[in-house]
N, C-alpha and C positions, 0 to 999 in steps of 0.2 A: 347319536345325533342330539345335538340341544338346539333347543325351541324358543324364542322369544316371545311372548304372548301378550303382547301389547293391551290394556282394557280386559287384563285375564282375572280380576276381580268383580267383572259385570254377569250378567245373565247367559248371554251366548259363551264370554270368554271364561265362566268359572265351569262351565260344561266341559268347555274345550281343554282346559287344562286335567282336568280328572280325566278323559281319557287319554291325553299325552303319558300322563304318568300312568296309569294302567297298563297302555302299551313299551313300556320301558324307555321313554324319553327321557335325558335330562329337560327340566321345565324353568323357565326364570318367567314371571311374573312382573310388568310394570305398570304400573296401577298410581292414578292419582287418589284414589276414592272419592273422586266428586259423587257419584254416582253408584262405582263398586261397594264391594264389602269383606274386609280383612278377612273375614270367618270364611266365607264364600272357598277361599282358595285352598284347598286341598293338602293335606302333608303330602310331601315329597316335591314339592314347587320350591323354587327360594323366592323370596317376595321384594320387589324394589320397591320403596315409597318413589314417586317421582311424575313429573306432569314434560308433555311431548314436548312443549316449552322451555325446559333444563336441558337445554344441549351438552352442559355437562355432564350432566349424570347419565346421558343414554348415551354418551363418548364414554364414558366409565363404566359401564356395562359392556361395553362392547370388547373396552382394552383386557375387564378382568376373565370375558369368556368370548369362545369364536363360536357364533351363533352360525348353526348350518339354513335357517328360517326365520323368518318372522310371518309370524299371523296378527293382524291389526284390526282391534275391534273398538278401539276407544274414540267414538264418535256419538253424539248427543245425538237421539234419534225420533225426536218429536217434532211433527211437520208442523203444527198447529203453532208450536214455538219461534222455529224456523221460519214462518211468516211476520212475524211480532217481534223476534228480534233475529234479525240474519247475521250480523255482525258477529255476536255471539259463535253461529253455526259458520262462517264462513271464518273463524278464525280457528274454531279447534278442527273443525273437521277438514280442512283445506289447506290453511299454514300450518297446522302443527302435522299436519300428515306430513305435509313438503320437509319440514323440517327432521322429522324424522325420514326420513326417506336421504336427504343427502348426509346423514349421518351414517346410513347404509352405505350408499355408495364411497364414503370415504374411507369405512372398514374393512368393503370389499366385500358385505353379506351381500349376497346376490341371491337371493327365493325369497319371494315376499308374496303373501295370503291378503289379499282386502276384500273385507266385510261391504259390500256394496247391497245395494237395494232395486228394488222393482221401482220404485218411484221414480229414478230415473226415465219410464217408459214413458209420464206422465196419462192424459188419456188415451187408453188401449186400442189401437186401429182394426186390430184382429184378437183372437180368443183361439185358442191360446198364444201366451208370447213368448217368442224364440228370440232367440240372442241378436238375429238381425231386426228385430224389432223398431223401427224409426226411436229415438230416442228426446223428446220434449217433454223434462220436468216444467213441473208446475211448482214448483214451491223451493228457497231457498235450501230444504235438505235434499231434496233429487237433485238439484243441480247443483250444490257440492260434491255430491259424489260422484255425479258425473265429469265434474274438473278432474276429481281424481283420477278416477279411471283415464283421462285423456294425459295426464301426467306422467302415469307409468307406463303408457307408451311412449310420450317421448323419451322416460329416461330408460327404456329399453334401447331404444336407438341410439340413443349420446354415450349410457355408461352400460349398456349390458344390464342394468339391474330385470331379473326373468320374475315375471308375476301371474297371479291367476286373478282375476276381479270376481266374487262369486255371490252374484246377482240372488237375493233370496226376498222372497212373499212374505209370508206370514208364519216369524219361528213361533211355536208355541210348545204347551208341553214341558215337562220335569224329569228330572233325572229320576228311572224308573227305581233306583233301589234308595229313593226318598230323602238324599241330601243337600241335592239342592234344586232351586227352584227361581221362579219369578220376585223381583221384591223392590220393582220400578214404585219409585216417589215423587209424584202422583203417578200412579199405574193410567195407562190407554191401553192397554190389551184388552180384546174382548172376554178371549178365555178367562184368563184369572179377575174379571168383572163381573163377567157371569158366575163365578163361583164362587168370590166373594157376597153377592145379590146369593145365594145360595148357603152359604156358612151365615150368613146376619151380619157381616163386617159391613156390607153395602147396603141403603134399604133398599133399591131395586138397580136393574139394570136398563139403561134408555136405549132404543131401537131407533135411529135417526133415519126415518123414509119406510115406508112401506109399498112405494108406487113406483119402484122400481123394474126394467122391463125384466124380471125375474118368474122364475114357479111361485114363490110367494112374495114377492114385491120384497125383498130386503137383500141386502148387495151379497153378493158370494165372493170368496175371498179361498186362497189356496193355505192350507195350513201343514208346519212341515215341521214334525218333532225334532226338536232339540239335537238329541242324540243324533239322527238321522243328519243334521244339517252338521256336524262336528263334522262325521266320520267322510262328509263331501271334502271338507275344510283338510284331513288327514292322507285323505289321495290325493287331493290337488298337490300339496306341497309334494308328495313323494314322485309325483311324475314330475313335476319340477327338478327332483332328485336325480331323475332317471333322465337329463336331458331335455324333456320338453321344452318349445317355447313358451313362451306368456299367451294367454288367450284367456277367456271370458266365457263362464257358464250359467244360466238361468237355473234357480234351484227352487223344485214344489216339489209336492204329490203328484201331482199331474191332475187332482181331483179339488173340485171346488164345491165348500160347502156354504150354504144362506146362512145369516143371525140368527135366523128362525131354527135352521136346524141345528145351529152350534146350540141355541138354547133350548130346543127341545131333547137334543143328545144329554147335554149337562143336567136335564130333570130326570133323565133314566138312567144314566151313573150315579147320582146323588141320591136319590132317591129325598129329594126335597124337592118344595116348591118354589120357585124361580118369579120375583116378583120385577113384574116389566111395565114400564111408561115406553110411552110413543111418542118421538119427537119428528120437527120436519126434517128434510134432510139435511146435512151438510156438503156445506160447496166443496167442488173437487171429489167426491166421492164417485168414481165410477161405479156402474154397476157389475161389472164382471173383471177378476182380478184374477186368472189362472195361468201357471206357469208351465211353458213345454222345458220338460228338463232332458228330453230324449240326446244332447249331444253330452251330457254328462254321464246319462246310462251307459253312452256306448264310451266315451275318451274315458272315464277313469272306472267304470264298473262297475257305479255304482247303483244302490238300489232301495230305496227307502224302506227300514224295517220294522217303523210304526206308522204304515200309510194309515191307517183306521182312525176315524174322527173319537171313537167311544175308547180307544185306548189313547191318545194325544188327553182327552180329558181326562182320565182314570188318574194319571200319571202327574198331573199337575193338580186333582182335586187330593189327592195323598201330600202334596205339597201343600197346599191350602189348609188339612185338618191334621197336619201334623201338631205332636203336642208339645 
């Protein structure tokens, strides 16, 4: 089978590509590098330079190889951005999805993987959220992606293109045998902030809220290693393989940890001191972000193999103090 791996130069997609080729995939690589990183991609991948925008070049990908998948990850994924300039987010993330998508349908790839989000849910009505979840983004990136998602259903119905949407919380976490890792610019992940605030690259880490209706007033958030989140990404596509329809899965741990505990976790892997200001809070921050992932346990089997908060940290602070 060969794999398309749309933004396979990024954080989630240089993941995803090192276990495509582990498991004996052919892998092709399309990457603009706005954001990726050349090195990130794996030998045994072939690597396209090219942006979702070159309909040439992803019709020239398509003519020199018959992609049995595509997994799509190249999407700018800062809400705070997404407010400030939507334009921006509704053009890569929305047209150039589209555009690649009837590129697909014109070569006949039919399996296609999108990298969707929880933001979509906007504010959470219940605790945990399941895939029926009322669906009201707050911010011009949930509700791009939720175009999308409303997209490949319709072009499930007009052209057959079969898709999974898989809805995911908070990736965090490193590739456990240390090659690669986080290396957002400017970084917003909490984890690799607090570890940074940790290594001296940061001088502290800010806590926005503490009067949240929490165990210790700071938002809790579901976080879901790396690796973990691939290997969802890897049986989606293959029951697509096997037939399935298109359908949409929620992906966490099932367990939700505070700031407070991501950063007290990260002071007892580290074994450093973890230096923290307190700010108010920010708008739009709910306080409870956890995801029910039980339809994906039972439809593809699957089961997250680094749930533990102190090994999702161990795993990305070796990426942090690598030399």
């Amino acid at each position: 089978m060969h794999v398309l791996v749309v933004g396979g130069a990024g954080y989630i997609g240089s993941h995803m590509v090192k276990l495509l080729v582990q498991r004996g995939f052919e892998v092709t690589v399309l990457d603009n590098l706005s954001t990726g990183h050349r090195d990130a991609v794996v030998e045994g991948a072939q690597f396209v330079l090219g942006d979702l925008f070159e309909r040439d070049i992803m019709e020239e990908a398509c003519r020199e190889c018959r992609f049995d998948g595509v997994i799509h990850f190249a999407s700018y994924i800062q809400v705070g951005e997404s407010v400030r300039e939507p334009a921006k987010y509704y053009r890569n993330n929305v047209f150039k999805t589209q555009n690649l998508l009837d590129v697909l349908v014109a070569r006949r790839v039919n399996n296609f993987i999108f990298s969707s989000t929880a933001a979509i849910f906007g504010e959470p009505v219940r605790i945990p959220i399941d895939e029926e979840h009322p669906k009201l983004p707050i911010n011009p990136y949930g509700r791009g992606k939720w175009m999308v998602e409303q997209i490949l259903e319709d072009y499930d119905t007009a052209y057959g293109l079969k898709s999974v949407c898989l809805r995911y919380f908070n990736a965090a976490g490193a590739d456990p045998e240390g090659q690669l890792g986080e290396r957002h610019d400017p970084e917003t992940h909490l984890i690799p902030l607090v570890l940074q605030a940790a290594s001296g690259r940061q001088p502290h880490i800010t806590v926005f809220g503490q009067d949240y209706d929490t165990p210790d007033g700071t938002c809790i958030r579901d976080y879901i290693h790396i690796n973990d989140l691939c290997e969802a990404h890897l049986l989606a596509l293959q029951r697509l393989w096997d037939g399935a329809d298109s359908t949409v899965y929620n992906l966490g741990n099932g367990n939700g940890f505070s700031v407070q505990e991501v950063i007290e976790t990260a002071h007892a892997v580290t074994g450093r001191d973890i230096p923290v200001h307190y700010g108010e809070r920010r708008p739009g921050d709910p306080a409870r972000l956890v995801a029910d992932s039980r339809k994906a346990k039972a439809e593809l089997a699957w089961e997250p193999r680094y749930a533990d908060l102190a090994t999702i940290i161990a795993h990305a602070w070796q990426w942090e103090t690598r030399s």
